[in-house]
BALOBA-1460 file (C-alpha; in Angstrom, 3 decimals):
// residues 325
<rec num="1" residu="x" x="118.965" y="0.082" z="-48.018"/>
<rec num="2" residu="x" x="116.126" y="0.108" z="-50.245"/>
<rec num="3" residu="x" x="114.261" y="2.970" z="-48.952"/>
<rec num="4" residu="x" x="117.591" y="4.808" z="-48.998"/>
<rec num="5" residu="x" x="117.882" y="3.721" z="-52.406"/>
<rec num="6" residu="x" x="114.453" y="4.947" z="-53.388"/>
<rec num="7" residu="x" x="114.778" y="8.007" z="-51.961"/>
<rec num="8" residu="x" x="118.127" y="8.650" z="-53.787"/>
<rec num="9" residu="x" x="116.675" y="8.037" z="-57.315"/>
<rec num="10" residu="x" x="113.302" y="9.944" z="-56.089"/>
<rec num="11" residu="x" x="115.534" y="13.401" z="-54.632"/>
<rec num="12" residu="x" x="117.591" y="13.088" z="-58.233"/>
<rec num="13" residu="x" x="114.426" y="12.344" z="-60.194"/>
<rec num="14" residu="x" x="113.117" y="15.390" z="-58.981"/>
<rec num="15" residu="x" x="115.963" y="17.569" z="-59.198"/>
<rec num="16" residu="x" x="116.161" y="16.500" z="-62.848"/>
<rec num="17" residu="x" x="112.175" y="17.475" z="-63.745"/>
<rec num="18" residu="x" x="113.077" y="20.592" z="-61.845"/>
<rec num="19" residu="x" x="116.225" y="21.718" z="-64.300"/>
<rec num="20" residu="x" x="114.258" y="20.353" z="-67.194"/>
<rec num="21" residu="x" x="111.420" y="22.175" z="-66.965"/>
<rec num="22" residu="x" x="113.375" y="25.610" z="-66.281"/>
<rec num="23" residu="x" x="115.006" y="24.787" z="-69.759"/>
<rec num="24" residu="x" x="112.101" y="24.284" z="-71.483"/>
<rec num="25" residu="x" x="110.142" y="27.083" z="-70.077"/>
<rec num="26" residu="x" x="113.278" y="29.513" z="-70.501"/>
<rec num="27" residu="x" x="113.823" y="28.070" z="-74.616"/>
<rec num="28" residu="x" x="109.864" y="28.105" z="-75.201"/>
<rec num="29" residu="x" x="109.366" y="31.596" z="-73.523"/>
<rec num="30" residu="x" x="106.396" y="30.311" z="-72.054"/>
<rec num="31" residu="x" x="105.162" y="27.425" z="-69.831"/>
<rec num="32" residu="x" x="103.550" y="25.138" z="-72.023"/>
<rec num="33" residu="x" x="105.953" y="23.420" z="-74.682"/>
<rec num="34" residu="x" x="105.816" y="19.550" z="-74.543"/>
<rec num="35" residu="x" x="108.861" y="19.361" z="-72.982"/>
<rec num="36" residu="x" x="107.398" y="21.617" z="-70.218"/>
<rec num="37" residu="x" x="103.682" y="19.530" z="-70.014"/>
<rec num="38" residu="x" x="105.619" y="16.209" z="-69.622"/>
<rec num="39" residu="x" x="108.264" y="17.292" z="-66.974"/>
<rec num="40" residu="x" x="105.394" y="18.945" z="-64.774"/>
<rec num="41" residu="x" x="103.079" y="15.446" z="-65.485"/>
<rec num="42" residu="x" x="106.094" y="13.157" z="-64.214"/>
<rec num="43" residu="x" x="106.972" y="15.519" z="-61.480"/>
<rec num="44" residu="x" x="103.125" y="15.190" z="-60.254"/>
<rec num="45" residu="x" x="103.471" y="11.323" z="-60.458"/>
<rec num="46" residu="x" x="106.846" y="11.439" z="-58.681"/>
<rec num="47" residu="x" x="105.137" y="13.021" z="-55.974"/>
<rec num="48" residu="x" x="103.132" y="10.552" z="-55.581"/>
<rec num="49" residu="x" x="105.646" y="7.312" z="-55.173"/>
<rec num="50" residu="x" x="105.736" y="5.257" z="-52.167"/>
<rec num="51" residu="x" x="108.294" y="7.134" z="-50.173"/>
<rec num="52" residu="x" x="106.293" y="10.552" z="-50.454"/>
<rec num="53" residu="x" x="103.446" y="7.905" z="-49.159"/>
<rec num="54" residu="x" x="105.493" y="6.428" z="-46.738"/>
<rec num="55" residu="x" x="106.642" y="9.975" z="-44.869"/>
<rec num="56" residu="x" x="103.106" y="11.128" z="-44.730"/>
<rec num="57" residu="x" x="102.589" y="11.729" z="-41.274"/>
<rec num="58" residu="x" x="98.738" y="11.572" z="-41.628"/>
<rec num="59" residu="x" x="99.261" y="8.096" z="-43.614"/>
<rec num="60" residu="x" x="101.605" y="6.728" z="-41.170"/>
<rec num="61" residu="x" x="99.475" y="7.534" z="-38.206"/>
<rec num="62" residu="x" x="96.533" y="5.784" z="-39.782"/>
<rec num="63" residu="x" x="98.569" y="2.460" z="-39.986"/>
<rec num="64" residu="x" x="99.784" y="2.863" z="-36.904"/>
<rec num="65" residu="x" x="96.819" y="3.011" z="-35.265"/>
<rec num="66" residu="x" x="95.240" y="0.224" z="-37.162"/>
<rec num="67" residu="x" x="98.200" y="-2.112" z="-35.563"/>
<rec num="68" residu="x" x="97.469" y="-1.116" z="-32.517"/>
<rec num="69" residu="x" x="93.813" y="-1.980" z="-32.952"/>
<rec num="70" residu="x" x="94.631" y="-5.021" z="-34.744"/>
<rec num="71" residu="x" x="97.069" y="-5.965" z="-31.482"/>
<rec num="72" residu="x" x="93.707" y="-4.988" z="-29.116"/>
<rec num="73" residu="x" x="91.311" y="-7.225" z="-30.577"/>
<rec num="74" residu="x" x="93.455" y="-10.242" z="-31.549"/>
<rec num="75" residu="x" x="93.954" y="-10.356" z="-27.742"/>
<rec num="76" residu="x" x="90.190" y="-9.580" z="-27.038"/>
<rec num="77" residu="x" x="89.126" y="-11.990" z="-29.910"/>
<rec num="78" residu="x" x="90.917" y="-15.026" z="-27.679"/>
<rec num="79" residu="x" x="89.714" y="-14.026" z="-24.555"/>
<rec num="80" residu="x" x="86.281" y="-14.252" z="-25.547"/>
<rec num="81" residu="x" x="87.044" y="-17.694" z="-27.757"/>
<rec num="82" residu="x" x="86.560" y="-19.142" z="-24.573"/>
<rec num="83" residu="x" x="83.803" y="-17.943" z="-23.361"/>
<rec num="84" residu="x" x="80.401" y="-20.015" z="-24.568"/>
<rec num="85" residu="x" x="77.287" y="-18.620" z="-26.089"/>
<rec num="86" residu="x" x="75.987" y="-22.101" z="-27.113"/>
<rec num="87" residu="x" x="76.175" y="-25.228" z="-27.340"/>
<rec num="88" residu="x" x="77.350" y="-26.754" z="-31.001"/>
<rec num="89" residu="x" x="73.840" y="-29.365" z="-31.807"/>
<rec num="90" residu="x" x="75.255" y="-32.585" z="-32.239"/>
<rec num="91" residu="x" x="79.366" y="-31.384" z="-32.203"/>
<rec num="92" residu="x" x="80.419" y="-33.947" z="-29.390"/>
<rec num="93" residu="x" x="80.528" y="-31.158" z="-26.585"/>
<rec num="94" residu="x" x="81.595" y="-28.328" z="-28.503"/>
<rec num="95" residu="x" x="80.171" y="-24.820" z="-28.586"/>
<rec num="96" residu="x" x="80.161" y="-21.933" z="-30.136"/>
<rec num="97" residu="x" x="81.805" y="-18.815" z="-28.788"/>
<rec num="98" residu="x" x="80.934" y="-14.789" z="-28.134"/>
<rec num="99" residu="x" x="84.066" y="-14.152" z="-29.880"/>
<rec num="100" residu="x" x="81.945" y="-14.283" z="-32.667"/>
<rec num="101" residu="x" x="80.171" y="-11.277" z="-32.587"/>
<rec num="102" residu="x" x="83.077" y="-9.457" z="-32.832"/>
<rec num="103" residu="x" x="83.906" y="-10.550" z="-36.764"/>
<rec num="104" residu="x" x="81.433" y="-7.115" z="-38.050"/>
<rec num="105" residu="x" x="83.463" y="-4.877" z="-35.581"/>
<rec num="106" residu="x" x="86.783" y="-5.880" z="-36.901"/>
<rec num="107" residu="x" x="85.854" y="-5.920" z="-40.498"/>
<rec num="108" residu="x" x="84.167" y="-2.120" z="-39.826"/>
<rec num="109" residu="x" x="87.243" y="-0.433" z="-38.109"/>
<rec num="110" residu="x" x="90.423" y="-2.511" z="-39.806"/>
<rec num="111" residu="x" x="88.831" y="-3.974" z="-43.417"/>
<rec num="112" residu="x" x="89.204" y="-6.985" z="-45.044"/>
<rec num="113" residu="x" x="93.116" y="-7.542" z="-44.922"/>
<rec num="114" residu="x" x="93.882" y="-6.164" z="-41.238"/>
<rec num="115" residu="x" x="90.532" y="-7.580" z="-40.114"/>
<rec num="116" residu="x" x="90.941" y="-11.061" z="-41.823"/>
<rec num="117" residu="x" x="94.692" y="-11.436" z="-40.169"/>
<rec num="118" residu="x" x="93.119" y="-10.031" z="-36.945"/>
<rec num="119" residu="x" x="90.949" y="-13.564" z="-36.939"/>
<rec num="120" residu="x" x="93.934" y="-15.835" z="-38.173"/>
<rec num="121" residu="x" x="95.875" y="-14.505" z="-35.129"/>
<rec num="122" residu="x" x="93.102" y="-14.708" z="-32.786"/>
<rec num="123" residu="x" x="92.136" y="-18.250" z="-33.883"/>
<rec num="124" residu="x" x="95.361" y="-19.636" z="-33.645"/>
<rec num="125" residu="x" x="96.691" y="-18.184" z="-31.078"/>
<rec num="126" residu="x" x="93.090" y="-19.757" z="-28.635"/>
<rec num="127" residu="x" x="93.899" y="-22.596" z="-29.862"/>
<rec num="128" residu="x" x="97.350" y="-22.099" z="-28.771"/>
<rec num="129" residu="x" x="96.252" y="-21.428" z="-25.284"/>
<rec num="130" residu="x" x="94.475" y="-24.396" z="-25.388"/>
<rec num="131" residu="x" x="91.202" y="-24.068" z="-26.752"/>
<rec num="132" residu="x" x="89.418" y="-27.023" z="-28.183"/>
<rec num="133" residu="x" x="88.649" y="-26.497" z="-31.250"/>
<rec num="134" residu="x" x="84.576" y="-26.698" z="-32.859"/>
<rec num="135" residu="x" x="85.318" y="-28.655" z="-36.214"/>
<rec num="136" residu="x" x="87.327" y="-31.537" z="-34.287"/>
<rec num="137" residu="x" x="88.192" y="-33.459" z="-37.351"/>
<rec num="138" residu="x" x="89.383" y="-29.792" z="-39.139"/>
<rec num="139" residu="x" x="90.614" y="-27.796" z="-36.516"/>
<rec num="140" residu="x" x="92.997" y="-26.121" z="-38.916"/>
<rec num="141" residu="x" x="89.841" y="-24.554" z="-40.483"/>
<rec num="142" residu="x" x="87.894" y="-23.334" z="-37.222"/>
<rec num="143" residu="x" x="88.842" y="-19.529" z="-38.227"/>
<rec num="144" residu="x" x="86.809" y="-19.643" z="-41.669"/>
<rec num="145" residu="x" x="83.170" y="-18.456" z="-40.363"/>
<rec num="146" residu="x" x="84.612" y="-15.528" z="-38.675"/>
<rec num="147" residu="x" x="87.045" y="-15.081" z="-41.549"/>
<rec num="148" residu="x" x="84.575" y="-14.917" z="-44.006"/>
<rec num="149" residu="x" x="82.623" y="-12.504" z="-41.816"/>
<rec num="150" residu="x" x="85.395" y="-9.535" z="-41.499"/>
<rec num="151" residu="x" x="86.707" y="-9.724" z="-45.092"/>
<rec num="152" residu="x" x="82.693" y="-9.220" z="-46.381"/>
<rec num="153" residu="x" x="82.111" y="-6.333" z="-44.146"/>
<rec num="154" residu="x" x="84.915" y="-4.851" z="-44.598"/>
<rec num="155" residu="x" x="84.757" y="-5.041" z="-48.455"/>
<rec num="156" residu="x" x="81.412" y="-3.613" z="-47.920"/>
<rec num="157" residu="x" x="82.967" y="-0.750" z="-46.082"/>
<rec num="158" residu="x" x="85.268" y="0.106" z="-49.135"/>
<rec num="159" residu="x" x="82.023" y="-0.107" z="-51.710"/>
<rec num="160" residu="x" x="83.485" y="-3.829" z="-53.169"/>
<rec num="161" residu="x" x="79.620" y="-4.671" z="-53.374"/>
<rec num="162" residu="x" x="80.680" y="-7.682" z="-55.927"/>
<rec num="163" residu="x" x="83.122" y="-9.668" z="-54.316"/>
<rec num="164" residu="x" x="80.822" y="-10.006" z="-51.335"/>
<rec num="165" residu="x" x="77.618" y="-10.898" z="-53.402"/>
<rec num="166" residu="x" x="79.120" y="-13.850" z="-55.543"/>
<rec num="167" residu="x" x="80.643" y="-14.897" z="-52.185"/>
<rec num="168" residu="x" x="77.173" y="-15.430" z="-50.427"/>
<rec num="169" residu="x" x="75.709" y="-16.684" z="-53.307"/>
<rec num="170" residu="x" x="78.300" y="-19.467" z="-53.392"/>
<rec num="171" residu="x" x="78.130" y="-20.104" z="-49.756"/>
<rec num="172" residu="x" x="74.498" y="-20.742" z="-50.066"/>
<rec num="173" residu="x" x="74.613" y="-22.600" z="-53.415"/>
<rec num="174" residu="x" x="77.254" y="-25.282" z="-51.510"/>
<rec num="175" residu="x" x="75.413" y="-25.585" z="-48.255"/>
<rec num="176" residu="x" x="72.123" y="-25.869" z="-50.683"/>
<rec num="177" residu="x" x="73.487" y="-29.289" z="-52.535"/>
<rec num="178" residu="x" x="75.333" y="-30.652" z="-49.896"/>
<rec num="179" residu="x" x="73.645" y="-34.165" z="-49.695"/>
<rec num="180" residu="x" x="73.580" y="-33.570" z="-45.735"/>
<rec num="181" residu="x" x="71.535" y="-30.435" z="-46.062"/>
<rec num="182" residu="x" x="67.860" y="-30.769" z="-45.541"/>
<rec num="183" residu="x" x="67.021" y="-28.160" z="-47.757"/>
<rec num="184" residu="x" x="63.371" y="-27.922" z="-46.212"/>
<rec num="185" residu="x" x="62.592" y="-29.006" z="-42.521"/>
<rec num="186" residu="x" x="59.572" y="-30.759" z="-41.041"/>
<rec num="187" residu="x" x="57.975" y="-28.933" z="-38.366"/>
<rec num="188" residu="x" x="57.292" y="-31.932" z="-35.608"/>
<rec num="189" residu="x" x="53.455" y="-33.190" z="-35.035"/>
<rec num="190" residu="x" x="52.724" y="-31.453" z="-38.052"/>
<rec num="191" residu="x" x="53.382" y="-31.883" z="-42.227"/>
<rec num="192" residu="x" x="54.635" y="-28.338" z="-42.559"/>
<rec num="193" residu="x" x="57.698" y="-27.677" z="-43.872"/>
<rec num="194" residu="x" x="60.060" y="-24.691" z="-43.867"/>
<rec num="195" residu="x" x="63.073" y="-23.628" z="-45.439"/>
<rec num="196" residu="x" x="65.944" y="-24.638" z="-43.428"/>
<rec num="197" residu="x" x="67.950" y="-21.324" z="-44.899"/>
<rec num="198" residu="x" x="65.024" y="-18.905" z="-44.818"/>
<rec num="199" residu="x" x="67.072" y="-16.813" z="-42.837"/>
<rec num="200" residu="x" x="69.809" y="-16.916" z="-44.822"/>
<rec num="201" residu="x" x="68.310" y="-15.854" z="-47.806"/>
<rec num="202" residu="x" x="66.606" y="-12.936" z="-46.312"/>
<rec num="203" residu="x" x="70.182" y="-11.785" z="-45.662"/>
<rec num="204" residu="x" x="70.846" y="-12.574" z="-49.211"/>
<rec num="205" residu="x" x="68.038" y="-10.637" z="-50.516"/>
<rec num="206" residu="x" x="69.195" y="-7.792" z="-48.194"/>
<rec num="207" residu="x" x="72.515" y="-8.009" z="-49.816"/>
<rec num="208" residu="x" x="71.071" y="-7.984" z="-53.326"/>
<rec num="209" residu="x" x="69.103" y="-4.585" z="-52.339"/>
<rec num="210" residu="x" x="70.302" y="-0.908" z="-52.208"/>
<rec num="211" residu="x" x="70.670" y="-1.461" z="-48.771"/>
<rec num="212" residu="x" x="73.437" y="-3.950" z="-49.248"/>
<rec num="213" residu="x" x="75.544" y="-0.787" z="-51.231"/>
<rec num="214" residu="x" x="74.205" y="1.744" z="-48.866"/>
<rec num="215" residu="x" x="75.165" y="-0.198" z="-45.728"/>
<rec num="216" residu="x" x="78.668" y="0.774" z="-45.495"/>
<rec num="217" residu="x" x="78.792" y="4.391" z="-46.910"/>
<rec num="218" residu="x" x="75.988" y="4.560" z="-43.543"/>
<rec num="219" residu="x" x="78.496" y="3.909" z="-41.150"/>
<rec num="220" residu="x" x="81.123" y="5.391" z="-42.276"/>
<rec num="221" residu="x" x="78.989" y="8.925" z="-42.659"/>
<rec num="222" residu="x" x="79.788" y="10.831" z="-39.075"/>
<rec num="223" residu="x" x="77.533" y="12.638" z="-37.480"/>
<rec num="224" residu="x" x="74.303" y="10.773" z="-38.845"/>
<rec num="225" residu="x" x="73.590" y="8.668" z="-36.115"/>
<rec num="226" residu="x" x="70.327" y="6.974" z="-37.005"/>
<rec num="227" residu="x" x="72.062" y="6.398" z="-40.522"/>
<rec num="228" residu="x" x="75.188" y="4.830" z="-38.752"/>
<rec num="229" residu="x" x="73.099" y="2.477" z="-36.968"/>
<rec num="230" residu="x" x="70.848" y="1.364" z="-39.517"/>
<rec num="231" residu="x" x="73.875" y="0.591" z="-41.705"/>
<rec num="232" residu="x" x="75.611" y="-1.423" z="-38.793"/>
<rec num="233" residu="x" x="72.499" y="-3.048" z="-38.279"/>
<rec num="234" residu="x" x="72.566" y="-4.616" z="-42.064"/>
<rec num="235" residu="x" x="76.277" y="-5.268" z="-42.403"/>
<rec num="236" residu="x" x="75.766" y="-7.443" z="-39.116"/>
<rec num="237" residu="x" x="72.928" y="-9.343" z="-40.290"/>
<rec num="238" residu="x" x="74.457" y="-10.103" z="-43.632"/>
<rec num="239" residu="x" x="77.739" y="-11.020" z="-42.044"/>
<rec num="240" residu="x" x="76.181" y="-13.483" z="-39.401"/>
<rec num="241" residu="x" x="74.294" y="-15.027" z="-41.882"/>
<rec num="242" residu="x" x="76.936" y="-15.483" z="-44.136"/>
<rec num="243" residu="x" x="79.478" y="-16.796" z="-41.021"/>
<rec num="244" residu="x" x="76.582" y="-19.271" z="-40.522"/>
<rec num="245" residu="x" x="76.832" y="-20.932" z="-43.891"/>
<rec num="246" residu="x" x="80.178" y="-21.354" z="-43.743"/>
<rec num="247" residu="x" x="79.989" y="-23.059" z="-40.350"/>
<rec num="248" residu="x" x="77.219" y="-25.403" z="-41.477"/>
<rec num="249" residu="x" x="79.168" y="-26.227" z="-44.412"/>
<rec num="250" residu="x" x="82.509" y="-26.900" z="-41.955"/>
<rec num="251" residu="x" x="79.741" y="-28.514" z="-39.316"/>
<rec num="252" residu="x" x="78.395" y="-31.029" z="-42.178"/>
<rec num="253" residu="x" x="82.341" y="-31.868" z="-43.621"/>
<rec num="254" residu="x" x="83.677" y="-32.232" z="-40.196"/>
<rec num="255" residu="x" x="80.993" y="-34.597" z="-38.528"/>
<rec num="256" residu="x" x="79.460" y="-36.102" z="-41.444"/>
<rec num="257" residu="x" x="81.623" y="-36.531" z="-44.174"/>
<rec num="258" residu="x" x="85.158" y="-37.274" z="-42.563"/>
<rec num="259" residu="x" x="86.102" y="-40.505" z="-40.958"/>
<rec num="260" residu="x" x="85.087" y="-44.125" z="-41.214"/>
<rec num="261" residu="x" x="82.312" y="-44.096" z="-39.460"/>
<rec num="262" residu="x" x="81.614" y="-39.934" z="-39.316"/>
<rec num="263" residu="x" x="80.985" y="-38.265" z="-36.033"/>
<rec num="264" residu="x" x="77.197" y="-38.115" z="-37.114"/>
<rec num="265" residu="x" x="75.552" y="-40.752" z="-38.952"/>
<rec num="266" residu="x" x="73.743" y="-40.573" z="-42.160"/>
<rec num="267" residu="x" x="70.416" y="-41.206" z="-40.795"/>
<rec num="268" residu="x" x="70.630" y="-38.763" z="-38.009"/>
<rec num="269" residu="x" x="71.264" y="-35.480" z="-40.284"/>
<rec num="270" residu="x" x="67.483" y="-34.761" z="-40.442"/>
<rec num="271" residu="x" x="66.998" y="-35.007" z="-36.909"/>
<rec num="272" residu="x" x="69.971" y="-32.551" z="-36.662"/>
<rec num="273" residu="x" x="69.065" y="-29.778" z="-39.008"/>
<rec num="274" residu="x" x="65.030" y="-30.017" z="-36.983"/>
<rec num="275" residu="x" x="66.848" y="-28.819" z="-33.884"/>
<rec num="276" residu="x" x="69.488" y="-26.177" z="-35.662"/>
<rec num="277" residu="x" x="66.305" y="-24.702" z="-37.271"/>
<rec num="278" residu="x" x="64.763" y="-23.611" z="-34.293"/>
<rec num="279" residu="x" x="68.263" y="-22.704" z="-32.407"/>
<rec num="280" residu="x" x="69.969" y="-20.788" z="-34.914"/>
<rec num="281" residu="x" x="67.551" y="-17.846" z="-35.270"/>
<rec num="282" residu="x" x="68.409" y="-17.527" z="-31.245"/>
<rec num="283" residu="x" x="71.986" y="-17.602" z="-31.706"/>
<rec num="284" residu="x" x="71.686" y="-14.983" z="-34.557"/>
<rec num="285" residu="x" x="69.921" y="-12.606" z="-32.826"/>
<rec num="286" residu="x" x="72.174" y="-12.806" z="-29.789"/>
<rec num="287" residu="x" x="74.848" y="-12.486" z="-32.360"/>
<rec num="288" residu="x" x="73.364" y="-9.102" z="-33.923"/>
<rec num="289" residu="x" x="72.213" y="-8.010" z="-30.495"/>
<rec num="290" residu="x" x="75.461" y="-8.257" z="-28.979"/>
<rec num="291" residu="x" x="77.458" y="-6.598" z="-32.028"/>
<rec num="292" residu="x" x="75.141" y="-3.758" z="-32.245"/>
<rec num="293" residu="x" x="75.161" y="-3.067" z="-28.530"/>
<rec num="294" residu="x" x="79.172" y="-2.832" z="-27.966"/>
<rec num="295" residu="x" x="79.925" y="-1.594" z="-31.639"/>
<rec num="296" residu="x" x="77.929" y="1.061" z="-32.059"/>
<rec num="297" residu="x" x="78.984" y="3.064" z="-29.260"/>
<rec num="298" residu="x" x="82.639" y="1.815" z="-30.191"/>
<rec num="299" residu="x" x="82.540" y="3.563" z="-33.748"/>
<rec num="300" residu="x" x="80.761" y="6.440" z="-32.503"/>
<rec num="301" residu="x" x="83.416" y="6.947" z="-30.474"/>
<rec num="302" residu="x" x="86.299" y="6.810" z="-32.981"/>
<rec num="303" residu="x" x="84.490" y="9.262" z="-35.112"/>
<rec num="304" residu="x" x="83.492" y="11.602" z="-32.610"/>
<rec num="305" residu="x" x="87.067" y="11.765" z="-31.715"/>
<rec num="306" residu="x" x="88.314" y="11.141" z="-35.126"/>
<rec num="307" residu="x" x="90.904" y="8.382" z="-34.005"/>
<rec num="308" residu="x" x="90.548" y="6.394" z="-37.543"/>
<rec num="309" residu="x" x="89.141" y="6.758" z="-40.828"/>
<rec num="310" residu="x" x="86.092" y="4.370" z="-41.982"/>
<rec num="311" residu="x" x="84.763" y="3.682" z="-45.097"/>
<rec num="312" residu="x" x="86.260" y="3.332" z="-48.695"/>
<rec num="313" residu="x" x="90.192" y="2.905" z="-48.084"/>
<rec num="314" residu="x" x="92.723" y="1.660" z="-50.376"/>
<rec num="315" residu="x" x="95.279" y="-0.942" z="-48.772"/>
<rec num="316" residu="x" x="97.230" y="1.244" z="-46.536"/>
<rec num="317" residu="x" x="93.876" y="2.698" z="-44.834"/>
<rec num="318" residu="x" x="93.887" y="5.960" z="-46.105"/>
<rec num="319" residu="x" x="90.387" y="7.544" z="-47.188"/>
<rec num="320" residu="x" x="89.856" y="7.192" z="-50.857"/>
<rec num="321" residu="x" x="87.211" y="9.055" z="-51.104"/>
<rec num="322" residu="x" x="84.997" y="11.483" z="-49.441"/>
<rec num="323" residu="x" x="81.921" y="10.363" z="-47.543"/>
<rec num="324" residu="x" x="78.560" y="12.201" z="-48.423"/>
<rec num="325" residu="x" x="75.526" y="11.996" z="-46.375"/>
């Protein structure tokens, strides 16, 4: 009833402008009396209401086919929530899964708001099916990595540079004066120490750069290959790095600051963050590897064939904006 009712007032609204601006072209003997310039401004804007955006055919499509791709990998993102790619250092038998290399895909093709409830699905519904969940003491939060993943790529994808940067920066500034962080780590035999987050702020850094505003506009430019892959390349590595502070963060609440005694004593947190030093550059790089080597050819695909727009979008996925090489 309320489209019905929208498109009543919008048919009569226009009908209206229509008479209107007859009248006050026929009484002004010309085209441009006030009357005239405001009837034609608010028949422009009428034109532009949510029902003319809703019957679009080319608008409607575009949803459409972001459901359906939302529906694909929600169901791919639990299969592969099962399916190990490491073992979780110290987490009681838990692991991380390949499902996470997905999170730049889906923030890339469906953006922060289809891509972030692409991820609450797919979380929730593995641990539906039965999947034990990483953070055992906050199982409820298990989907925030990857969340936090797909809603900074794809803000990077619309040219929302900010959002993502003072994001990052407070991921790292958290994990950073968490009392359970070992802010530098002790390389063993020796007295040299390294920057447990080196890593992360390189991704940071990268962020800060051009290349953090070029990344997206990159991949969403078609027929520039080398350009496409570069910018997939950077998104990736910032989103990884990013999904790996928030996990830390989750790792360090979970097992070390909930329950009487915590998972993981006090004393054993150094020991902890000597071995995750040396592992998670590994489990980054499989990360990146694996995203570049299925996603790539996935986007390349959708362009070539033009199946769904990329890049800056407004909420109901429709190009904002033309994308320049």
């Amino acid at each position: 009833m309320g489209v019905l009712y929208e498109l009543f007032w919008f048919y009569s609204f226009d009908i209206f402008l229509s008479i209107a601006g007859a009248w006050s072209a026929w009484s002004a003997g010309r085209g441009n009396s006030f009357i005239a310039v405001r009837c034609k401004k608010l028949h422009s804007n009428a034109k532009n209401s949510t029902v003319t955006m809703m019957f679009n055919p080319s608008q409607r499509t575009q949803r459409t086919k972001q459901i359906a791709l939302l529906t694909i990998f929600t169901a791919l993102y639990i299969v592969l929530r099962f399916i190990p790619y490491t073992l979780l250092v110290g987490g009681a038998g838990g692991y991380l899964s390949f499902s996470d290399f997905l999170a730049p895909i889906i923030g890339i093709l469906l953006g922060p708001y289809f891509g972030g409830l692409t991820v609450l699905l797919g979380n929730f519904g593995a641990l539906g099916f039965g999947k034990s969940p990483v953070f055992i003491t906050t199982p409820f939060l298990d989907f925030l990595p990857d969340f936090i993943a797909v809603v900074s790529v794809g803000f990077l994808m619309r040219r929302k540079w900010l959002p993502v940067v003072a994001l990052n920066a407070g991921l790292l500034a958290l994990f950073l004066v968490d009392p359970l962080t070992s802010v530098f780590v002790t390389v063993p035999g020796t007295s040299i120490q390294i920057p447990f987050a080196y890593m992360h702020i390189a991704a940071f850094i990268v962020l800060l750069s051009p290349l953090g505003r070029w990344a997206g506009k990159w991949i969403a430019t078609e027929g520039k290959a080398k350009f496409m892959a570069a910018g997939f390349i950077i998104v990736t590595f910032i989103a990884t790095m990013m999904q790996h502070l928030a996990g830390n963060i989750l790792f360090e609440l979970s097992f070390g600051q909930i329950g009487n005694p915590p998972i993981i004593p006090l004393s054993a947190w150094p020991g902890e963050w000597t071995l995750v030093v040396f592992a998670y550059p590994v489990e980054r790089t499989i990360l990146i590897i694996s995203a570049v080597l299925v996603g790539i050819p996935v986007i390349r695909a959708i362009q070539k064939n033009h199946f769904l727009k990329l890049g800056n979008q407004d909420d109901k996925g429709v190009q904002a904006k033309t994308v320049t090489s």
